[in-house]
C-alpha positions as CSV (number, residue, x, y, z in Angstrom):
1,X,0.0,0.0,0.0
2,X,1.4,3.5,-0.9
3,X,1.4,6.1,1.4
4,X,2.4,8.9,-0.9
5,X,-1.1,10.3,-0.5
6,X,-0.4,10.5,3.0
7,X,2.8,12.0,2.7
8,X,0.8,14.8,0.4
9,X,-1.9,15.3,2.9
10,X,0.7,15.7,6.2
11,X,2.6,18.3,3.7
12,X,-0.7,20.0,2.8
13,X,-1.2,20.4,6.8
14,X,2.2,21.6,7.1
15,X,2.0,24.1,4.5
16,X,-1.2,25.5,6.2
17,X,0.8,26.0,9.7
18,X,3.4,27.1,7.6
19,X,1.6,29.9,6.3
20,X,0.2,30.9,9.5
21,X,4.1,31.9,10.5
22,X,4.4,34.1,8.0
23,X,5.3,37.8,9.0
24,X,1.9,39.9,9.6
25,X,1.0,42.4,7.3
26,X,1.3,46.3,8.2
27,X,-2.6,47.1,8.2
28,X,-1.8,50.7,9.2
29,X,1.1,52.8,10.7
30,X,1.2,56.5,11.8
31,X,4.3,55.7,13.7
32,X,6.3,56.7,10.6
33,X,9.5,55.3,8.7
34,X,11.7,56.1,12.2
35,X,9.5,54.2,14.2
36,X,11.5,54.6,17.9
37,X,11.3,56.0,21.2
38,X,13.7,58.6,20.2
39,X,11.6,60.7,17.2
40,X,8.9,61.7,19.5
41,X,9.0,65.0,21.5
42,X,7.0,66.7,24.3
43,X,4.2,67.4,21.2
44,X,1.7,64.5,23.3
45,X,-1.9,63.6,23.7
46,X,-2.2,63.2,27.3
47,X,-3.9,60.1,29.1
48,X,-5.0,61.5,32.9
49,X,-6.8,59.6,35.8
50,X,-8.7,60.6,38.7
51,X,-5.9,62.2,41.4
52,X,-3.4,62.8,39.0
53,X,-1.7,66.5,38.3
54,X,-4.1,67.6,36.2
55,X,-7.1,65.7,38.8
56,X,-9.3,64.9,35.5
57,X,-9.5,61.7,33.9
58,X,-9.2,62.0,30.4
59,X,-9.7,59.5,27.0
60,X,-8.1,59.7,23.8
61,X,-8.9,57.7,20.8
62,X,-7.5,57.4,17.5
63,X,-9.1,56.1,13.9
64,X,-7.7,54.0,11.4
65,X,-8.8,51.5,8.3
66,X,-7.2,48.6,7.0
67,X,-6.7,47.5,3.3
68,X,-9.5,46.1,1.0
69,X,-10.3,42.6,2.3
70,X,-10.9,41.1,5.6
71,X,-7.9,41.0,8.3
72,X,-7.1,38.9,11.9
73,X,-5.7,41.6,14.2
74,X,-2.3,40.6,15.4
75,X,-0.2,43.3,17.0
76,X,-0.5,46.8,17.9
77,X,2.2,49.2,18.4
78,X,2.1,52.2,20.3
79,X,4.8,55.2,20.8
80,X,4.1,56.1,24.7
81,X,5.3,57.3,27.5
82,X,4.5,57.6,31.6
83,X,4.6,60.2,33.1
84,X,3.2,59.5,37.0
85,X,1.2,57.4,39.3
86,X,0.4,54.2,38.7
87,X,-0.2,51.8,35.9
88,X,-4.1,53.2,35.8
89,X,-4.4,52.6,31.9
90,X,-6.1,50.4,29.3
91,X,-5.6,49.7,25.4
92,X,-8.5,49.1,23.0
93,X,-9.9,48.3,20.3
94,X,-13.4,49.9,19.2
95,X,-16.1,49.8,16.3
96,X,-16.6,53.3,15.4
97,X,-20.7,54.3,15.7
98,X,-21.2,57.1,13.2
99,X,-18.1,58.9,13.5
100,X,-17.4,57.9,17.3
101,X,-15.4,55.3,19.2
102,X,-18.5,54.2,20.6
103,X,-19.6,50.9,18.6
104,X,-18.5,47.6,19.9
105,X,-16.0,46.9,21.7
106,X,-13.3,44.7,19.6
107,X,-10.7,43.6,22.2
108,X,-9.0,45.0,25.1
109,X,-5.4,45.1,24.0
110,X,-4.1,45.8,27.5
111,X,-5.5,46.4,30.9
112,X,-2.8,47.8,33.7
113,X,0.5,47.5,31.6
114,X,3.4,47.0,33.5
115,X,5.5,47.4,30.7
116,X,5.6,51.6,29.9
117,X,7.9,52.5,32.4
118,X,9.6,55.7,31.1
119,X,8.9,58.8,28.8
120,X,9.7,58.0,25.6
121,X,8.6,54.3,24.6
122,X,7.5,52.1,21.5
123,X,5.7,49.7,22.8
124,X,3.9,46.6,21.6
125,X,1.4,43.9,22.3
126,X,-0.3,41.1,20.5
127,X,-3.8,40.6,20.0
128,X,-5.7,37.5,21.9
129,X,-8.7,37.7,20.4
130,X,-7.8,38.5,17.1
131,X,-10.9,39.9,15.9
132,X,-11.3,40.7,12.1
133,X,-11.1,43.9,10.7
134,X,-13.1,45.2,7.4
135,X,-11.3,46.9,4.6
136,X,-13.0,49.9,4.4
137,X,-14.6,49.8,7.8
138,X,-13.6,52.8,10.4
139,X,-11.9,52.0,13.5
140,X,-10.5,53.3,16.8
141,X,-8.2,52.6,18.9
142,X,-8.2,54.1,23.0
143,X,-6.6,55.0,25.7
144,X,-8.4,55.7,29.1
145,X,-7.8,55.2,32.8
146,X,-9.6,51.9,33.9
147,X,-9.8,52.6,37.2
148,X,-12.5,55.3,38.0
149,X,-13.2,55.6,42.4
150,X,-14.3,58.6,42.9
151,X,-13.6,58.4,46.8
152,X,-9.8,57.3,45.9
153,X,-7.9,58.6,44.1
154,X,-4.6,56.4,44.9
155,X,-5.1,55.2,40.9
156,X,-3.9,57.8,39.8
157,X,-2.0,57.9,36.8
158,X,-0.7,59.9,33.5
159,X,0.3,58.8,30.5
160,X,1.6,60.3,26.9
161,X,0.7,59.1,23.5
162,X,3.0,60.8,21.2
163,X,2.1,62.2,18.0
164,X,4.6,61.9,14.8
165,X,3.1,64.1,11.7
166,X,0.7,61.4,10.6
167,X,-2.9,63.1,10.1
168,X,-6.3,61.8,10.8
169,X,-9.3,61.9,12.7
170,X,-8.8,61.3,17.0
171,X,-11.0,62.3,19.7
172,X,-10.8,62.9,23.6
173,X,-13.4,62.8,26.6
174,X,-13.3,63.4,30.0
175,X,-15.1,61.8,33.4
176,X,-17.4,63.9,35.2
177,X,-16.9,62.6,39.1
178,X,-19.5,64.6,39.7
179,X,-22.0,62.8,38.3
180,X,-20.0,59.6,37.6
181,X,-20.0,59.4,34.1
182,X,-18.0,59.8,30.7
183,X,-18.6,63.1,28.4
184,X,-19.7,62.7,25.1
185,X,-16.6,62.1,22.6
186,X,-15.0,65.3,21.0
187,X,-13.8,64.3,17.8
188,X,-11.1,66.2,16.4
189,X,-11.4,65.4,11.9
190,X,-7.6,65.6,10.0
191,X,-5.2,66.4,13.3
192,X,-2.1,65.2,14.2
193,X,-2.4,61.3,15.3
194,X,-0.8,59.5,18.0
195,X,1.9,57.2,16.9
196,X,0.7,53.9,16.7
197,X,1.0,51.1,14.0
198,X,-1.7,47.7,13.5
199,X,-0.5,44.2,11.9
200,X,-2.5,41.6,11.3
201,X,-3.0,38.2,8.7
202,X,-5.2,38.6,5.9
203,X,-8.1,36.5,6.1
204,X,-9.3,34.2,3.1
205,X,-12.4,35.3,1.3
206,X,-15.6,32.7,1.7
207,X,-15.1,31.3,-1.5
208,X,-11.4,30.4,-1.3
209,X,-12.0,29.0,2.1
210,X,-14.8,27.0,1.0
211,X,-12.9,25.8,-1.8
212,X,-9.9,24.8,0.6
213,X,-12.4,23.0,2.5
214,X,-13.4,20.9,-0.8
215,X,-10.6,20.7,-1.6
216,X,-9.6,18.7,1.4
217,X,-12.5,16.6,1.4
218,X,-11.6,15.1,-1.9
219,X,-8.2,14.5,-1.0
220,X,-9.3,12.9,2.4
221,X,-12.2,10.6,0.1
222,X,-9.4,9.4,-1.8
223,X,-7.6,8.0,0.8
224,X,-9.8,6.6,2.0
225,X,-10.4,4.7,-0.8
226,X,-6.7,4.0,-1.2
227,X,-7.0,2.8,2.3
């Protein structure tokens, strides 16, 4: 009995993991061709919390689309840097709602990082979710205090997300600890962006998947007959 069919089908499985190693693709990147620590200056969008300097709690957001197609988030990339308190600060990824960075929410990219420990950083994190983008399709990405007591203020925090001469559309809000709740978003149409750059794996159109899937299925009916 031959088992070069096998043989094909264990390399047809290996050339599917295979491809899933393959570097991500740059979706978008307003971090610029010099994309360290070291070409961002004091020119910020600032992320405050509840008992910081400032004593305001304050959320920035940034939009961005991806290419024509569909794509698996992988990575994001961000040029911050802290400035005080404590790590009072989360990452994520939003559906925009006409114009806002209120539709759902994607992913949390980060919750409390422990890793933005000076003033000038590029830092980066991979997606666990990997929810799929839309080519086309507006989206946000936001930085805000998570913690919010507004009897404590001991989670207090500020952080800076630099900009680097890319243009777009971001947005900031504040908390009112007054009457406990977020502002609406002010959105700020072609202004400087904060630094940040999205990777992810393009994802197969229906019909090529579906044809992978037949495709598979005939080779797996043949062996069996083989067998």
């Amino acid at each position: 009995m031959s088992k070069s069919p096998i043989r094909a089908l264990v390399l047809f499985l290996l050339s599917l993991c295979a491809a899933e190693r393959t570097p991500a693709d740059v979706l978008f990147d307003s971090l610029g061709t010099n994309g360290s620590s070291s070409t961002y200056d004091s020119i910020c969008w600032n992320v405050f919390s509840h008992g910081s300097s400032a004593n305001t709690a304050d959320g920035i957001a940034a939009s961005f689309s991806v290419p024509a197609g569909g794509y698996s988030l992988t990575s994001v990339s961000l040029a911050f840097g802290y400035i005080e308190g404590t790590n009072n600060l989360a990452i994520s990824l939003q559906a925009d709602a006409g114009g806002h960075p209120t539709g759902i929410p994607l992913e949390t990219i980060v919750s409390h990082p422990s890793n933005i420990t000076s003033l000038h950083q590029i830092i980066s994190y991979s997606s666990s979710l990997n929810p799929v983008m839309t080519g086309g399709t507006k989206y946000w990405l936001v930085a805000e205090p998570v913690d919010l007591n507004v009897l404590n203020p001991q989670n207090n925090s500020a952080y800076a997300w630099y900009w680097n001469g890319a243009f777009g559309d971001a947005g900031g809000r504040n908390f009112d600890f007054a009457t406990e709740v977020w502002g609406n978003w002010q959105i700020f149409p072609a202004t400087l962006l904060p630094g940040f750059r999205i990777e992810g794996f393009a994802v197969p159109e229906p019909t090529a998947f579906s044809l992978l899937l037949f495709g598979a299925c005939l080779l797996g009916l043949r062996l069996r007959r083989k067998l």
